[in-house]
N, C-alpha and C positions, 0 to 999 in steps of 0.2 A: 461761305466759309467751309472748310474742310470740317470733317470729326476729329480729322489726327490732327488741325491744328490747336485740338483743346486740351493736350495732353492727358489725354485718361491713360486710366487703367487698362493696362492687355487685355483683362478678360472684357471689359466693357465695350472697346474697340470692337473687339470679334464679333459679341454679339448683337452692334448695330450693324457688322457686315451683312450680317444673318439676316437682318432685316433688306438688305439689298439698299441700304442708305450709302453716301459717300460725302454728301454736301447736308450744312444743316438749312433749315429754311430759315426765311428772318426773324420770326419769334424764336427760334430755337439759339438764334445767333446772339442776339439780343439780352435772352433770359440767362444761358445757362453758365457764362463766365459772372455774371456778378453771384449768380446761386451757386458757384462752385467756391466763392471766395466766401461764402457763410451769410450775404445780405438776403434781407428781409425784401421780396419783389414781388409785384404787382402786374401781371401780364394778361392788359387788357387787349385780348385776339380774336378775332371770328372761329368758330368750328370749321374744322378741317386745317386749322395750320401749324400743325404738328406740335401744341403744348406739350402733350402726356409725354412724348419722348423730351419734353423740357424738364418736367420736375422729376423723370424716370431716371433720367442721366446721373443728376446731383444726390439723389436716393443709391444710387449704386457706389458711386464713388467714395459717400461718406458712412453709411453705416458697414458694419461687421457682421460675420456668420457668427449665428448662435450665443448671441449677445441682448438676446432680448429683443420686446418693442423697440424700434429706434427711429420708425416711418409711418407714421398715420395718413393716409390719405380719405379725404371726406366726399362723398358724391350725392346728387340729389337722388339718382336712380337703381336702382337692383342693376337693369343693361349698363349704364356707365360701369356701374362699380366692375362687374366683371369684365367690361371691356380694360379699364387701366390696368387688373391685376393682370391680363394677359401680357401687357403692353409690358409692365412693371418686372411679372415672371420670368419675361424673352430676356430682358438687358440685363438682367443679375444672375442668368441661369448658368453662365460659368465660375460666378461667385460661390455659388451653390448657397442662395439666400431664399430663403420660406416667406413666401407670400400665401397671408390670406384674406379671405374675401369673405366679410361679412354682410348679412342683407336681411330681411323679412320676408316672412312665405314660405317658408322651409325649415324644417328641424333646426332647431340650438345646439342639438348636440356635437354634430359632425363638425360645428365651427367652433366649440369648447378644445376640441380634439388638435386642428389648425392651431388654434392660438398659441398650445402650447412650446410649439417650435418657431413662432412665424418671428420674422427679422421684419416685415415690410405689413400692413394692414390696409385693408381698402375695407371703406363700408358706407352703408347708410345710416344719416343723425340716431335715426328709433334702435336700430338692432343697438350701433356704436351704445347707445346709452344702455341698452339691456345687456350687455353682457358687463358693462362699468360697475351696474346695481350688482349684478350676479358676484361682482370679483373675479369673471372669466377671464377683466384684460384688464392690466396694468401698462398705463401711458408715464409712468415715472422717468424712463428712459429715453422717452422721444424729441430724437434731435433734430429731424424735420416733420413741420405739419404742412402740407396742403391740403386746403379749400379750393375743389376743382367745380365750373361752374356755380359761380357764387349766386350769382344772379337769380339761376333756378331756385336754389334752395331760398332765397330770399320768397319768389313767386311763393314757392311750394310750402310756406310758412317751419320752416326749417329753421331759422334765425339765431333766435333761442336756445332750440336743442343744440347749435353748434356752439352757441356760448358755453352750455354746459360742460362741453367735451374739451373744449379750448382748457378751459377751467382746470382738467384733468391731465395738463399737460406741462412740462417745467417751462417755467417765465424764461430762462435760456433758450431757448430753442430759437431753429430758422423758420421763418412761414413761407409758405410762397400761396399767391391766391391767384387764380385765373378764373376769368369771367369775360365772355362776348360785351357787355356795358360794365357799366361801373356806378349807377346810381346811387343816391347821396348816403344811402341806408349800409352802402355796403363800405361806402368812405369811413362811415362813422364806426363801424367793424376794423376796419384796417388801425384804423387813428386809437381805439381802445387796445388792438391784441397785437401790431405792430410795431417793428422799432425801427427807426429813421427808412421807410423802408422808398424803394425806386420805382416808380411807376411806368412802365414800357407800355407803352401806346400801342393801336394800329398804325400800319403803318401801308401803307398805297398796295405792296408788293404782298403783302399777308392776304389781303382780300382775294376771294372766291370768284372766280371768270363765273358769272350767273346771267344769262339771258332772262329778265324776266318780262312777264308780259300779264292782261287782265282782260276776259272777256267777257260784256255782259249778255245774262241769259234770264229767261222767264223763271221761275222757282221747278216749275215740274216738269222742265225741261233739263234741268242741270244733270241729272244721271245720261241722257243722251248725246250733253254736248260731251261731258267724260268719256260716252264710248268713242267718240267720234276721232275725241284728242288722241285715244290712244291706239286707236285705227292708225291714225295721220302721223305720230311722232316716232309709232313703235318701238317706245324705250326700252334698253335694254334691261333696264333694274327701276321701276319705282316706287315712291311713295306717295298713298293719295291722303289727305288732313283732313279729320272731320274734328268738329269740337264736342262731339256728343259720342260718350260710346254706344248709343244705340246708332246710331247714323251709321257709324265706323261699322257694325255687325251689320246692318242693312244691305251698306254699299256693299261690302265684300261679301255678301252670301249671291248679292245678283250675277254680280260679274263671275262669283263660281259658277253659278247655272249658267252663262254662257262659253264655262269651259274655258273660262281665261285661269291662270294660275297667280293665287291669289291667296291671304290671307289675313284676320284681322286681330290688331294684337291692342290691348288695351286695359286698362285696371279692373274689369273685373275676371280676366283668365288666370289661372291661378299660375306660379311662377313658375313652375314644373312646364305648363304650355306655353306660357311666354317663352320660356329658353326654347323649347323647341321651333316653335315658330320663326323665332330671329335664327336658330342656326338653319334652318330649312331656306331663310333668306340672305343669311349670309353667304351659304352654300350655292345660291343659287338655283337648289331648287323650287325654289318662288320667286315668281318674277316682280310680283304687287304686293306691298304690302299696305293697308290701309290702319289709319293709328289714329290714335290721340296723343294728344300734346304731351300729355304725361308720362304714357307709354313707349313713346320714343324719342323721348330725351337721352343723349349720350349716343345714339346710335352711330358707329361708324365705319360705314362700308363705303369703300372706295367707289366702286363703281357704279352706286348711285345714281342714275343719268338726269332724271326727271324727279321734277317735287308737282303735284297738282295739289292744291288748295281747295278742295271741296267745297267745305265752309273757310270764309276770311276769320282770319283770330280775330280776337279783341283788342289787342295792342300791335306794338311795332316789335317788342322784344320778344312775342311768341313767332311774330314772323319772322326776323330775323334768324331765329334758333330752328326756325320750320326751314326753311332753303338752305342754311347750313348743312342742312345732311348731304347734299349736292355738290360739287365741284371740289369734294374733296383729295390731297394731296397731288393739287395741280390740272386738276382736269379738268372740263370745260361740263357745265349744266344748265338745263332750262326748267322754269318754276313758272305756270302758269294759274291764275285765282278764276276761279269760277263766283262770277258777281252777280248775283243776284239782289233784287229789290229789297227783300229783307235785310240786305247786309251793309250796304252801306254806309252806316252808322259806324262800325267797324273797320270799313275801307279809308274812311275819315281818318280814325284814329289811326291807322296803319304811317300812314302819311308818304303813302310810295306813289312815287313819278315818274312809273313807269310805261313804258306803251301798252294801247288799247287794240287789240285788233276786235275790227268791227264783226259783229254777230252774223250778219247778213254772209258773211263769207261760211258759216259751215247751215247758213238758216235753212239751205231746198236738203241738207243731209238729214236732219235732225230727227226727220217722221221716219224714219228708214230704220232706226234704232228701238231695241223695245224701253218702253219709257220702267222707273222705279217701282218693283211691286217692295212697298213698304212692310210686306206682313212676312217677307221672307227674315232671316237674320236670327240668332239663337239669344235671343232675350227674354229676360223676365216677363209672365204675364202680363202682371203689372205695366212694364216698363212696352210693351209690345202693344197695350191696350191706350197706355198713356201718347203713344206714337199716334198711332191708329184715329186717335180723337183730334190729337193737334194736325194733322195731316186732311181730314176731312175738315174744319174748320177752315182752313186755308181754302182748298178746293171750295169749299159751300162761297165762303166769299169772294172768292173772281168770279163764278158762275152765277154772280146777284150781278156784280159789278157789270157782267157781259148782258145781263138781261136789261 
């Protein structure tokens, strides 16, 4: 479907030109004539298939300049939040509509100062609820809510806080929620804050072109067969998954020392280096970024190419949300797991059926590579000592096991 055949707004038109769009994709197609018509929708869609310009659109088209709150948007992440208010800023920026973005980690003040003019709000549940206590923000006004990534906030024990905020909002209003699943938790959300509302499915064409693939390897061997992949695949932009931030600080201080570009973003850098970090990687000037699950949630860079899986998540819905960062806005990606013996437990649960390439094929490369110095990585003593003890435990026990 065309954009002009949705009849917007001129200036909205324009400034999806700007974005160099002409066609919308099938969630967009999908979601945004029933949200332009004032319904209440549910657009369960994988990352990367253009929601944010779904609820950016009907946010432009129905509120007013300098008319108050009138668009709440809710995210699990600091990165999300400020990736939608960009998305959000771009399509209302001939409207000449104030968007702001509130988050944790950073002065209150400068976001006191924003509120006071902003037509459109993006934030995360904690701040969203500190500034409500404060009286910084009044939601009296607001004619759309979106709930973007429900799912996360669900993982991320958010639940609640968004009840609160819900709370703070007129029983009139539109909702729109989008979320990669839809588990029963977030049904029972819609069904209480919800009015008749239309649930938009995935649909075959929304899904992300993903090669994925799982290879298994010895445990102290997994930082070698990583170099190896990325020897052999030479991605142009990745991401490598660890589940631990000390793992995440490990991997990416080795691969700095061998002069790869690289860097590791993850909850305990404070948000001032988070932001730098993702625009260093948005920019391109880093090629690798290595994360946790938490810290790059929302993340969306096109270009993307590769997801490596360090460690396998715990579940299916943090993998799923893990190779989403990949193949987005139509472009093709490969997501490879590094399966180690301890993980499997986890590969269970994952429940992918995906190919195996056998180990034997990179096995004569592997001693060629320098293997994991664990004491490398800028962590807490503590957490650096607590490494250090689990990591020779491991070694003490294959070295009995060999004897």
């Amino acid at each position: 479907m065309k954009f002009e055949g949705l009849k917007l707004k001129e200036e909205v038109v324009k400034a999806i030109s700007d974005f160099g769009f002409s066609e919308t994709t099938s969630i967009q197609a999908r979601v945004i004539p029933p949200a332009l018509e004032g319904r209440d929708v549910i657009g369960e869609a994988p990352t990367g298939s253009g929601k944010t310009l779904a609820f950016a659109i009907p946010i432009a088209e129905k509120i007013k300049r300098d008319a108050g709150v009138q668009a709440l948007v809710v995210t699990p992440t600091r990165e999300l939040a400020l990736q939608v208010s960009e998305v959000i800023a771009k399509t209302t920026r001939y409207l000449r509509i104030r968007v702001a973005t509130v988050y944790g980690g950073v002065a209150i003040e400068p976001q006191i100062r924003e509120l006071r003019s902003a037509g459109v709000v993006v934030g995360t549940p904690g701040r969203l609820l500190d500034h409500l206590r404060r009286g910084t923000l009044k939601l009296g006004k607001v004619k759309i809510l979106v709930l973007d990534e429900a799912d996360r906030m669900l993982d991320m024990g958010f639940i609640e806080d968004v009840q609160r905020i819900i709370r703070h909002t007129p029983r009139e209003r539109q909702t729109l929620l989008f979320s990669a699943t839809i588990p029963p938790e977030i049904k029972r959300l819609a069904s209480r804050f919800m009015r008749s509302y239309l649930h938009i499915r995935n649909v075959e064409e929304d899904k992300p072109e993903i090669e994925e693939c799982f290879i298994e390897v010895r445990e102290g061997e997994k930082f070698q067969l990583l170099q190896a992949l990325l020897e052999a695949e030479k991605p142009e932009s990745a991401i490598i998954f660890c589940n631990t931030k000390i793992v995440a600080s490990i991997v990416a201080a080795n691969l700095a020392k061998l002069g790869m570009s690289v860097a590791a973003i993850h909850g305990d850098l404070s948000q001032a280096k988070r932001e730098r970090v993702m625009n260093s990687f948005r920019s391109e000037k880093l090629r690798i970024l290595v994360a946790t699950d938490v810290a790059a949630r929302g993340i969306d860079i096109p270009s993307v190419s590769h997801i490596f899986n360090y460690d396998i998540p715990e579940n299916s819905d943090d993998y799923t949300h893990r190779i989403g960062r990949t193949a987005r806005g139509g472009a093709k990606g490969k997501a490879f797991c590094l399966l180690s013996p301890s993980q499997h437990d986890n590969m269970r649960r994952v429940h992918s059926t995906f190919p195996h390439i056998e180990r034997r094929e990179f096995e004569a490369e592997l001693s060629r590579y320098p293997a994991l110095d664990y004491r490398l990585g800028r962590l807490p003593r503590k957490g650096r000592r607590s490494f250090s003890r689990s990591f020779s435990r491991r070694r003490s026990g294959r070295d009995k096991k060999r004897r």
